[in-house]
C-alpha positions, 0 to 999 in steps of 0.5 A: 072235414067235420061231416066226414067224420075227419075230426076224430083222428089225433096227431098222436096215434091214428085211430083204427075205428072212425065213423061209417063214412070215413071206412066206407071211403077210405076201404072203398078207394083202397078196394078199388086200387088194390082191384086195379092193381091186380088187374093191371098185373093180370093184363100184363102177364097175359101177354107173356108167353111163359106165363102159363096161367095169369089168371091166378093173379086175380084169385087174390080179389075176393078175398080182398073183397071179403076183408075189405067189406067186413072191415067196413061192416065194423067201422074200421078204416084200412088206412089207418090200420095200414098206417098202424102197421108201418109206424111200429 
């Protein structure tokens, strides 16, 4: 746990910034299921009829990319914000 830089967070309140390799992993595997799930819902939809135009389902992933990238950039961990968020 030590060389992924695991030892940083405290049991009291998570902290948002940890160190390059844990906020690579953690907005990598977080990138790669909120990709999979949009691409799920596209595949899904695609095969409804009254569903005029999936691809809009998939618009969303860039952005996803973008934010998910600069955060890496700067050291923050998206599950530690996402944590953050839901314990208020």
């Amino acid at each position: 746990m030590m060389l992924f830089g695991l030892n940083k967070v405290t049991a009291g309140e998570p902290a948002i910034f940890t160190s390059y390799t844990v906020a690579l992993l953690s907005n990598g595997l977080n990138l790669a299921g909120m990709v999979y799930y949009f691409y799920l819902m596209f595949r899904g939809y695609g095969i409804l009829n009254f569903v005029r135009k999936p691809q809009k389902y998939l618009m969303a992933v860039p952005f996803f990319v973008v934010a998910l990238v600069l955060m890496t950039m700067v050291g923050m961990n998206s599950w530690n914000v996402l944590l953050r968020f839901t314990l208020i």
